[in-house]
mmCIF file of the N, C-alpha and C atoms, coordinates in Angstrom:
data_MODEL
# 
_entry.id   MODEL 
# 
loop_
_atom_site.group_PDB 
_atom_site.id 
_atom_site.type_symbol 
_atom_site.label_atom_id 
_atom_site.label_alt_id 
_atom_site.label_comp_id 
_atom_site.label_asym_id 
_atom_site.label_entity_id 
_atom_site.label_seq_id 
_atom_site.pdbx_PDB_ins_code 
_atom_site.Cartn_x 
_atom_site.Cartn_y 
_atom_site.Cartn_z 
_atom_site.occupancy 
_atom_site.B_iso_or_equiv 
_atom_site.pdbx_formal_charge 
_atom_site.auth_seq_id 
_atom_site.auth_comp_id 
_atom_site.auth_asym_id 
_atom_site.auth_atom_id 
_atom_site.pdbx_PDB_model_num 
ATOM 1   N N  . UNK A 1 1  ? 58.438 -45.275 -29.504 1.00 0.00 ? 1  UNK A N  1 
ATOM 2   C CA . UNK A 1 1  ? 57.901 -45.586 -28.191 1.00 0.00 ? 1  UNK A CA 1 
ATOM 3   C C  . UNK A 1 1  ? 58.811 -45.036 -27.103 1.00 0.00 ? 1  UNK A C  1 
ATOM 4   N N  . UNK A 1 2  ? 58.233 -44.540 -25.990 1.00 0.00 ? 2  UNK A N  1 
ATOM 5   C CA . UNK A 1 2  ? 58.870 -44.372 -25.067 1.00 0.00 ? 2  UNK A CA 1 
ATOM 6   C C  . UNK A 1 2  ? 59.340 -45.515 -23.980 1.00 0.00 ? 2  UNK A C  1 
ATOM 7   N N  . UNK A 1 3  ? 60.650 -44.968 -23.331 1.00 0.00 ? 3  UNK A N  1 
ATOM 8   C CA . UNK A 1 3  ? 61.196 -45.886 -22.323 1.00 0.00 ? 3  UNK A CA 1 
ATOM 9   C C  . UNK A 1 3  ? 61.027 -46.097 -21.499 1.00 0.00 ? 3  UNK A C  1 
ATOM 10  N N  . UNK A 1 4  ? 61.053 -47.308 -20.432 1.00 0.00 ? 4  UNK A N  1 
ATOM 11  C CA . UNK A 1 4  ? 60.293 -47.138 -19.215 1.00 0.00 ? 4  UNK A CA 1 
ATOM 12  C C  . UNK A 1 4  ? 61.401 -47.558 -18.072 1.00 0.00 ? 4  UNK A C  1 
ATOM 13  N N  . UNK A 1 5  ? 61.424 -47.369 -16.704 1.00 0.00 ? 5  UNK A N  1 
ATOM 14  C CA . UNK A 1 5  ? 62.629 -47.720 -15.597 1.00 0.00 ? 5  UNK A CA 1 
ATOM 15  C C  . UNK A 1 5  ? 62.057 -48.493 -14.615 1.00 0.00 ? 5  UNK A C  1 
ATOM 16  N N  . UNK A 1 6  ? 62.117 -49.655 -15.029 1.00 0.00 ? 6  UNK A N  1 
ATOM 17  C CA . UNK A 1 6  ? 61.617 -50.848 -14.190 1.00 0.00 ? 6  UNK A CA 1 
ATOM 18  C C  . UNK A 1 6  ? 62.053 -51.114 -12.684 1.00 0.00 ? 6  UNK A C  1 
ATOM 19  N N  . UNK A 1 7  ? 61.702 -51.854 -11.723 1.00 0.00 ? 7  UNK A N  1 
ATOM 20  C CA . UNK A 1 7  ? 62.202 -51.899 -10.389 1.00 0.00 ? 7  UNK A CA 1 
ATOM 21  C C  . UNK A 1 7  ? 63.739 -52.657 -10.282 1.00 0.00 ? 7  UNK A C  1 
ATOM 22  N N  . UNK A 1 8  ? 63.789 -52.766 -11.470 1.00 0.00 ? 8  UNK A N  1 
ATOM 23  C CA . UNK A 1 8  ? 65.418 -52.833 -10.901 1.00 0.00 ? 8  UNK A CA 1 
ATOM 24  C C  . UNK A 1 8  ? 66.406 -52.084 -11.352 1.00 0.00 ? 8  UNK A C  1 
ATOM 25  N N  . UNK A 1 9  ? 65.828 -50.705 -10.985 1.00 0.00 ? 9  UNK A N  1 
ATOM 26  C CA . UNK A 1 9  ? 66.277 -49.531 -11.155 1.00 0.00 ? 9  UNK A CA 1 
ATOM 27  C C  . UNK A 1 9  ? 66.871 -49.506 -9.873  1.00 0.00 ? 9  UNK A C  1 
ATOM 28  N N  . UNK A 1 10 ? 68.168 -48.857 -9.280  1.00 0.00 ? 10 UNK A N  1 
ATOM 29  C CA . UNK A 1 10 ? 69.312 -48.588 -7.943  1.00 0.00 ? 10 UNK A CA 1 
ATOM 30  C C  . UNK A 1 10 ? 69.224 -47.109 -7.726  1.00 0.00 ? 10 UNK A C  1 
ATOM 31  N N  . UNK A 1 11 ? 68.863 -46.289 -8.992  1.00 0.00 ? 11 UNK A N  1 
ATOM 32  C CA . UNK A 1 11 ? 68.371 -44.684 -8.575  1.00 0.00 ? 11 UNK A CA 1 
ATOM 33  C C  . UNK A 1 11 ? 69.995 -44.126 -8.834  1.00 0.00 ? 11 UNK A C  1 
ATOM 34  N N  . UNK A 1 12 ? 70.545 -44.629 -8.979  1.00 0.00 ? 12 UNK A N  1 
ATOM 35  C CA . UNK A 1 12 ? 72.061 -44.209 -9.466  1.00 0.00 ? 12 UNK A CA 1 
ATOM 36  C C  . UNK A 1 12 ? 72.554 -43.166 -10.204 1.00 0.00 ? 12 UNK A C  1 
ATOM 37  N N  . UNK A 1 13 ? 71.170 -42.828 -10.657 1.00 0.00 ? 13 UNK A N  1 
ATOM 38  C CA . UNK A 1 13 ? 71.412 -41.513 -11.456 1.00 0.00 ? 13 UNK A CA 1 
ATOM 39  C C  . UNK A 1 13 ? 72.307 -41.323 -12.797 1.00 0.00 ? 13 UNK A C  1 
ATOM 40  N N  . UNK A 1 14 ? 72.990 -42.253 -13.428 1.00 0.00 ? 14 UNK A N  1 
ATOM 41  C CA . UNK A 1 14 ? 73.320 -42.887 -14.453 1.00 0.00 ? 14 UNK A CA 1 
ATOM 42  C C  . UNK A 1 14 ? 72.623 -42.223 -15.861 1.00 0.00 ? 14 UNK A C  1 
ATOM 43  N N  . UNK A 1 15 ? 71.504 -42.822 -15.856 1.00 0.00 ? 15 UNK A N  1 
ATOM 44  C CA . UNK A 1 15 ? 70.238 -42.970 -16.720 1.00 0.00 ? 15 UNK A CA 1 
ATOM 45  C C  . UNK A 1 15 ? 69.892 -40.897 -16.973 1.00 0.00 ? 15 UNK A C  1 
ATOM 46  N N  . UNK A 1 16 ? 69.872 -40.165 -15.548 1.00 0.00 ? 16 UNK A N  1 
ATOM 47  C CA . UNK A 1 16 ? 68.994 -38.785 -16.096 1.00 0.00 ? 16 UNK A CA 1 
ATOM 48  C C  . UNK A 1 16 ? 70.398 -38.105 -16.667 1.00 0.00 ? 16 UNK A C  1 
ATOM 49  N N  . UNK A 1 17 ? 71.854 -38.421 -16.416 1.00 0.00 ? 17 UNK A N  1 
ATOM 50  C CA . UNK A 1 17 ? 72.350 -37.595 -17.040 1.00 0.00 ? 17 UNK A CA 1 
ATOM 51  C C  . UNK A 1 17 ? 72.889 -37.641 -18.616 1.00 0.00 ? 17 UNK A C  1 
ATOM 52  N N  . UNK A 1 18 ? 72.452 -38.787 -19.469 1.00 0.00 ? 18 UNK A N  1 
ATOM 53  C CA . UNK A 1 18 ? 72.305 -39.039 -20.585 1.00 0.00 ? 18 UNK A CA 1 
ATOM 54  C C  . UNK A 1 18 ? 71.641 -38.417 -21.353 1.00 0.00 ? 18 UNK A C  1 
ATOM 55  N N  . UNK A 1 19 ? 70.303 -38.209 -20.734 1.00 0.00 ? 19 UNK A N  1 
ATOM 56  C CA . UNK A 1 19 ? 69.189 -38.260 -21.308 1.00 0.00 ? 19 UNK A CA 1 
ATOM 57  C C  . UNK A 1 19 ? 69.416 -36.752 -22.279 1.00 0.00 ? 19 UNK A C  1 
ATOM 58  N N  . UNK A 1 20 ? 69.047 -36.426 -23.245 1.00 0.00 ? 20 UNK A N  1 
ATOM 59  C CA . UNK A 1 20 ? 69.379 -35.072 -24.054 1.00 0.00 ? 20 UNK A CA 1 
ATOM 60  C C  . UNK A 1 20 ? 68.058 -34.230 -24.035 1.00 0.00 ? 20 UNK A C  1 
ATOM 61  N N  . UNK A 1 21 ? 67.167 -34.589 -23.373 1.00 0.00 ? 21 UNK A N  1 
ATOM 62  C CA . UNK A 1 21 ? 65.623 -33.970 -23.584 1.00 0.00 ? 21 UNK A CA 1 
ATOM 63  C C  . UNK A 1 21 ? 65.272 -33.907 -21.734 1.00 0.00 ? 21 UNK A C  1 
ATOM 64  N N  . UNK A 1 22 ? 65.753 -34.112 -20.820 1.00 0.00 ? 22 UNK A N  1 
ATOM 65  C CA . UNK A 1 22 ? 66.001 -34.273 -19.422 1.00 0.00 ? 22 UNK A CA 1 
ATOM 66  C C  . UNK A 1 22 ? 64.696 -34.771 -19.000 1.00 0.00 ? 22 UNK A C  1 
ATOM 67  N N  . UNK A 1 23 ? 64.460 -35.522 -19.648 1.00 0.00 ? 23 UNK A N  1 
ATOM 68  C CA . UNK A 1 23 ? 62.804 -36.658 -19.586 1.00 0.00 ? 23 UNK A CA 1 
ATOM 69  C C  . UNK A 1 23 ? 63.048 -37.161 -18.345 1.00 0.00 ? 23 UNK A C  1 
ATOM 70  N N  . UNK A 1 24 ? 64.489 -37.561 -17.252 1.00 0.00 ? 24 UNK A N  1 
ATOM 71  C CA . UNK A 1 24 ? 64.188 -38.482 -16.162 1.00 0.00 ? 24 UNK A CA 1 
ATOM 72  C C  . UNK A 1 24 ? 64.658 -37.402 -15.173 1.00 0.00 ? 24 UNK A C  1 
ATOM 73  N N  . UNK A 1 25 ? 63.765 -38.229 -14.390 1.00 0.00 ? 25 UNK A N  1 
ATOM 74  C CA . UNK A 1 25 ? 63.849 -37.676 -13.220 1.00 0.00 ? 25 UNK A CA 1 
ATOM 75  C C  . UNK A 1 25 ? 63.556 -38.796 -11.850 1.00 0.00 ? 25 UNK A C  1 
ATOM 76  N N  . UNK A 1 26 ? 63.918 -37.777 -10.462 1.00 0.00 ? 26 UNK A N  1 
ATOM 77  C CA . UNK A 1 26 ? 64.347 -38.622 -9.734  1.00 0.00 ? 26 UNK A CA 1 
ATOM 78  C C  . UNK A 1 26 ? 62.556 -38.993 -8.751  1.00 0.00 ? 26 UNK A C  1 
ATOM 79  N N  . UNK A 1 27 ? 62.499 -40.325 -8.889  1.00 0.00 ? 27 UNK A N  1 
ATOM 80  C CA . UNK A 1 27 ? 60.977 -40.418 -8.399  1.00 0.00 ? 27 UNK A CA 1 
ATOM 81  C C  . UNK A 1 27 ? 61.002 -40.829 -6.877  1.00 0.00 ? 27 UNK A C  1 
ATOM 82  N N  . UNK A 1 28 ? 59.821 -41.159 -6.023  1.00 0.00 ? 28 UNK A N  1 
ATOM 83  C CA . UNK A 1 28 ? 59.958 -41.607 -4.910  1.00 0.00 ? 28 UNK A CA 1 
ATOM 84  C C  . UNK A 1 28 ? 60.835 -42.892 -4.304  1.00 0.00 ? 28 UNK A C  1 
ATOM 85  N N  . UNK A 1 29 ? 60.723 -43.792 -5.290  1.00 0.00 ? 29 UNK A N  1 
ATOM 86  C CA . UNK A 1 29 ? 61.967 -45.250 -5.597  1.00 0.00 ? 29 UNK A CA 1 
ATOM 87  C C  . UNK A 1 29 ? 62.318 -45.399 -6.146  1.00 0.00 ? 29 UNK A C  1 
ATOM 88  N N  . UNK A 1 30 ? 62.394 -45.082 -7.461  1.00 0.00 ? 30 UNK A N  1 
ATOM 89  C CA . UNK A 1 30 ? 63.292 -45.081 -8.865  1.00 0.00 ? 30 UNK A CA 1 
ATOM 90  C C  . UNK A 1 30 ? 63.316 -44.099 -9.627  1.00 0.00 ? 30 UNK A C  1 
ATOM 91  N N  . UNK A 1 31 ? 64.286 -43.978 -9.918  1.00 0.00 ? 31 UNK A N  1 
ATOM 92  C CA . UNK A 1 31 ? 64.005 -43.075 -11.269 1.00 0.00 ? 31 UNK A CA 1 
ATOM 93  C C  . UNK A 1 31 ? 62.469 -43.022 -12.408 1.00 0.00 ? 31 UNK A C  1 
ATOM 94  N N  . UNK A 1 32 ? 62.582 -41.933 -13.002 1.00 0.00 ? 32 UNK A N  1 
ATOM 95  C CA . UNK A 1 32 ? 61.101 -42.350 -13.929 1.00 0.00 ? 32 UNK A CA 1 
ATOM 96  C C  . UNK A 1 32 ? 61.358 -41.193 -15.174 1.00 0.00 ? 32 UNK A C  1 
ATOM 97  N N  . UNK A 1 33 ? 60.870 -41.885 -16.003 1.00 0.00 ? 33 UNK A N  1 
ATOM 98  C CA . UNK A 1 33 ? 60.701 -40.801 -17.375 1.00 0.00 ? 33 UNK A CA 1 
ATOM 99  C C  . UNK A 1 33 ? 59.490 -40.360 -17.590 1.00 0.00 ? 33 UNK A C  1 
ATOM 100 N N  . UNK A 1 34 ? 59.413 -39.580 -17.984 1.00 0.00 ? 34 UNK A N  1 
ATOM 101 C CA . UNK A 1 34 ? 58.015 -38.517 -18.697 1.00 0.00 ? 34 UNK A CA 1 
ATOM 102 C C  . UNK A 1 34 ? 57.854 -38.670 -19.810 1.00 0.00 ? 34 UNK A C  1 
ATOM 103 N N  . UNK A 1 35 ? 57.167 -39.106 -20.521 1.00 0.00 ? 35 UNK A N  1 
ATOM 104 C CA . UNK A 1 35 ? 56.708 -40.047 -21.351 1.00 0.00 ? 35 UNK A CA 1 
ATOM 105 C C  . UNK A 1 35 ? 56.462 -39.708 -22.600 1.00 0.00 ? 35 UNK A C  1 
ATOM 106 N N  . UNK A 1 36 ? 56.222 -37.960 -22.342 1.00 0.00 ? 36 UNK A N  1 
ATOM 107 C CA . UNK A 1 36 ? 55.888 -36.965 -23.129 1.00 0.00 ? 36 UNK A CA 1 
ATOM 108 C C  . UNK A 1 36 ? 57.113 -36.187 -23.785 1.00 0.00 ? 36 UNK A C  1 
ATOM 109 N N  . UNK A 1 37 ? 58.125 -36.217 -22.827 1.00 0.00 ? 37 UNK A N  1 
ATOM 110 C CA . UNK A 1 37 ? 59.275 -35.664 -22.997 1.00 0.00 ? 37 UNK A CA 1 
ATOM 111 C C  . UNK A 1 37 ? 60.666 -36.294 -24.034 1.00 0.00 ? 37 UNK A C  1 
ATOM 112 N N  . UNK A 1 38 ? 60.327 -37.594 -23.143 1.00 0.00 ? 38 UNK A N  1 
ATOM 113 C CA . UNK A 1 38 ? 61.177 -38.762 -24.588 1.00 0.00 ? 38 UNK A CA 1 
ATOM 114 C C  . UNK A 1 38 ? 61.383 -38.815 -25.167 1.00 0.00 ? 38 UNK A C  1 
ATOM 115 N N  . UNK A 1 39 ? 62.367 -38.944 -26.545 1.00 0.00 ? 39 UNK A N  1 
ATOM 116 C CA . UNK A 1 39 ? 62.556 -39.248 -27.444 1.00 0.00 ? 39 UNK A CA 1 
ATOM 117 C C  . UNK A 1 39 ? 62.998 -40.197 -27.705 1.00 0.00 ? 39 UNK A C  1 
ATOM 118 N N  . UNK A 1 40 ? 62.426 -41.045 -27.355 1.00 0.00 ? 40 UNK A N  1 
ATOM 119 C CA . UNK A 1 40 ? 63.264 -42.911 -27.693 1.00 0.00 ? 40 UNK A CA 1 
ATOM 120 C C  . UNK A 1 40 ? 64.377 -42.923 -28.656 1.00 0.00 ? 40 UNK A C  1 
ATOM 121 N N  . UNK A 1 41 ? 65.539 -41.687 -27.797 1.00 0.00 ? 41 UNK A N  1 
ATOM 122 C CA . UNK A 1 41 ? 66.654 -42.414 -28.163 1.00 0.00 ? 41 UNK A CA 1 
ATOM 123 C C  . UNK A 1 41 ? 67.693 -43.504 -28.239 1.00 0.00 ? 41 UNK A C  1 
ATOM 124 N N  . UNK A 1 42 ? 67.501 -43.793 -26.398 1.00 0.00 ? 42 UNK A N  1 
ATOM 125 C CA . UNK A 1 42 ? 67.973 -44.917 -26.072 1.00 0.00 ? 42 UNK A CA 1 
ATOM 126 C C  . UNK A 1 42 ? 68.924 -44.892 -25.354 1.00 0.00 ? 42 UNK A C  1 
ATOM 127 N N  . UNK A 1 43 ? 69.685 -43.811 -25.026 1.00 0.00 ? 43 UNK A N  1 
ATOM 128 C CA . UNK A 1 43 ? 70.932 -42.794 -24.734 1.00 0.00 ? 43 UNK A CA 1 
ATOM 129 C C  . UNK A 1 43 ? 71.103 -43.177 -23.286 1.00 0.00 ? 43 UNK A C  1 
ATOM 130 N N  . UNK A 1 44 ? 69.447 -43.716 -22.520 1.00 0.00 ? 44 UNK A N  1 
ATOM 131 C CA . UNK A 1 44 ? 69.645 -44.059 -21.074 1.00 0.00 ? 44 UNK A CA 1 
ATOM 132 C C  . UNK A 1 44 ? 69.231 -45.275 -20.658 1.00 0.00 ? 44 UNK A C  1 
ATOM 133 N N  . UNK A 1 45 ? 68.911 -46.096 -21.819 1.00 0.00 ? 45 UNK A N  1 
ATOM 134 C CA . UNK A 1 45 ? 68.985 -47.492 -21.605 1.00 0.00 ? 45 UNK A CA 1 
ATOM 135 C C  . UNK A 1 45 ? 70.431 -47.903 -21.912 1.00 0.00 ? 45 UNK A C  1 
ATOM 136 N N  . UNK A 1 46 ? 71.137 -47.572 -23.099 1.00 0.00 ? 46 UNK A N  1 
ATOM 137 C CA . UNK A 1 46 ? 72.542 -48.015 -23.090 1.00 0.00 ? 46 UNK A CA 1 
ATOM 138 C C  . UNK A 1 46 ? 73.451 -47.436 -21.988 1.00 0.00 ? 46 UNK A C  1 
ATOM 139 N N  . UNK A 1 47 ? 72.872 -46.572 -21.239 1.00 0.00 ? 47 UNK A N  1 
ATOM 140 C CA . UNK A 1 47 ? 73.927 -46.269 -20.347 1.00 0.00 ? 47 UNK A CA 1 
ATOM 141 C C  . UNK A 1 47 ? 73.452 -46.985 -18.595 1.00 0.00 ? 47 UNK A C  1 
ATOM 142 N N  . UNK A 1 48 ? 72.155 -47.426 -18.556 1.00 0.00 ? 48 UNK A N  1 
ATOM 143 C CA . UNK A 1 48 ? 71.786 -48.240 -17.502 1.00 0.00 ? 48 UNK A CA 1 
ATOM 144 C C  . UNK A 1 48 ? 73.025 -49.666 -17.377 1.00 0.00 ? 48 UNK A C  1 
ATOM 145 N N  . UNK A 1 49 ? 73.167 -49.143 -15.730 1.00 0.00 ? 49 UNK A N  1 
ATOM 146 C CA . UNK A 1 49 ? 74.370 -50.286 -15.762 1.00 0.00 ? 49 UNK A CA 1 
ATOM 147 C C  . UNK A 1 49 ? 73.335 -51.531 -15.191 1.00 0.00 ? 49 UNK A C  1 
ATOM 148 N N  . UNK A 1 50 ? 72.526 -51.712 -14.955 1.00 0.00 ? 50 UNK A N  1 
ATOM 149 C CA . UNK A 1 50 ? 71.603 -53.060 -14.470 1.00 0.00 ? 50 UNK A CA 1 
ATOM 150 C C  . UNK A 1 50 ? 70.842 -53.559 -15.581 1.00 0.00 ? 50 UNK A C  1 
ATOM 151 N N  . UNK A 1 51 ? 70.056 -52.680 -16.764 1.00 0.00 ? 51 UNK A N  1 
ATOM 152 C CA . UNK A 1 51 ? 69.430 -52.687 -17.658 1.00 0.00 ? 51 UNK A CA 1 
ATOM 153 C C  . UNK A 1 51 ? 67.859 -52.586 -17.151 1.00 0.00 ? 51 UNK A C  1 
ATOM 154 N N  . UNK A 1 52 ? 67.354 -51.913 -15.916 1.00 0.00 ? 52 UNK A N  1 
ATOM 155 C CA . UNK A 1 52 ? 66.679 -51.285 -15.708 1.00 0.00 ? 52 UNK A CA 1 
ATOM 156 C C  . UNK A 1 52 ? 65.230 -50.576 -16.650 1.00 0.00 ? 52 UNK A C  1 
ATOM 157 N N  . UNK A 1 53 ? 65.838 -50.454 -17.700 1.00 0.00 ? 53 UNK A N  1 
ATOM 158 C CA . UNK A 1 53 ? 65.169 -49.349 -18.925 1.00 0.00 ? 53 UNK A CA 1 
ATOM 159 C C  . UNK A 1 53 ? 64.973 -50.017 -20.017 1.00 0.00 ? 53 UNK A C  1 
ATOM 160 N N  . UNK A 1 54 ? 63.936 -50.002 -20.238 1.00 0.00 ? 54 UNK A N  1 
ATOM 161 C CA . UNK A 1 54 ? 63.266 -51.142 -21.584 1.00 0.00 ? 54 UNK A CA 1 
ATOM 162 C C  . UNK A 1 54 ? 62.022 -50.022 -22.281 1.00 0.00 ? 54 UNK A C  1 
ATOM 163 N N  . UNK A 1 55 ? 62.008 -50.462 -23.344 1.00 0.00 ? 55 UNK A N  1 
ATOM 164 C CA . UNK A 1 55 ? 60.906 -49.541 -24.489 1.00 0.00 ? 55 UNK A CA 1 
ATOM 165 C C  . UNK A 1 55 ? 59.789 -50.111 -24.130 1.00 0.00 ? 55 UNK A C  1 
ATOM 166 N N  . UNK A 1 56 ? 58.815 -48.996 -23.793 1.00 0.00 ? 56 UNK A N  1 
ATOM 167 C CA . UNK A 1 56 ? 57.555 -49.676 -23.343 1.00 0.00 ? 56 UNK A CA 1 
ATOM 168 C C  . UNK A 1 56 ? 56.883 -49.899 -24.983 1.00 0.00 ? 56 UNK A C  1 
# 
């Protein structure tokens, strides 16, 4: 499953430079992943410092 960046996302930018497949990107208020691109590694939920990022 892919990951998702909930609103208590800070946009910190944290999260897209993990990512190994560059699935995130920077959206109008939060960050956001492409859903298609993902590989539910997890690489940018463990590195979310709020915990923001949950497996949809």
């Amino acid at each position: 499953m892919a990951y998702v960046i909930t609103d208590a996302c800070v946009s910190c930018g944290t999260c897209a430079g993990q990512c190994p497949t560059e699935a995130i990107s920077e959206g109008d208020s939060i960050y956001v992943i492409d859903a298609d691109t993902c590989v539910s590694c997890g690489s940018c939920a463990d590195a979310c410092p709020t915990g923001a990022i949950v497996e949809e």
